[in-house]
C-alpha positions, 0 to 999 in steps of 0.5 A: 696574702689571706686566703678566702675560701666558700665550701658549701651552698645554702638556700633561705629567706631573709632580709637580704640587706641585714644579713649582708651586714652580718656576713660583712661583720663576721668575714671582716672580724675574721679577716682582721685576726687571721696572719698573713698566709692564713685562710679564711672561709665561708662555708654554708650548709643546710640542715633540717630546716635551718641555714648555717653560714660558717665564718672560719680562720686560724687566728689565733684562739680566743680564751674560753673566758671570752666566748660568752661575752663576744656579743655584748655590746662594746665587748673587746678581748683585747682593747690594746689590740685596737689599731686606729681606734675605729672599732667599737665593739659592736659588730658581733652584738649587730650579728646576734641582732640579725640572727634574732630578728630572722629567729636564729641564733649565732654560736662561737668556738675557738681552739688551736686550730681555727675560730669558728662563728655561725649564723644559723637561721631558718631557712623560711621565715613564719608569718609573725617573722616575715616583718623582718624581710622588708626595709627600715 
């Protein structure tokens, strides 16, 4: 009962498989903290050589105190609000991996109304990057 939604389009090059898994990390994170009724989207865009893929929901806010942290590794907001004891923390730093093995970044924000994580990367990987683009 979440709605999902895709707005946008975007072109770029990188290791498809990796950036599979971080969209897996980002859109199942975003999944798991939205209510029912909620919607979640994925938006995609380009801007002066970059691509932006944006993971939004209207979960509830994440406390600025927390937002620097979100991609350390076994970093949890709320270690009570694990369920089945599966998750360990990791994904986000994985998504932060990702973005910085293609030379991107991953940013966060959070209010009232939405959280929002984005993998920006650029849109053709230099020669020095384009290691990342075959298989380990």
């Amino acid at each position: 009962s979440i709605e999902l939604c895709l707005d946008g389009a975007a072109r770029g090059s990188g290791d498809r498989a990796m950036i599979r898994r971080a969209l897996s990390n980002l859109l199942s994170n975003a999944l798991r903290h939205t209510p029912e009724g909620g919607r979640v989207t994925l938006e995609l865009g380009e801007d002066e050589g970059w691509v932006r893929l944006t993971v939004a929901n209207n979960g509830a806010r994440i406390a600025a105190a927390h937002l620097s942290h979100l991609f350390d590794r076994f970093y949890r907001v709320d270690a009570a609000r694990q369920r089945d004891g599966s998750r360990t923390g990791l994904g986000l730093a994985i998504v932060k991996s990702i973005a910085l093995a293609h030379g991107g970044q991953v940013e966060v924000s959070s209010d009232d109304a939405q959280t929002r994580f984005t993998l920006v990367l650029p849109q053709t990987l230099s020669g020095a990057d384009a290691v990342v683009r075959g298989s380990t």
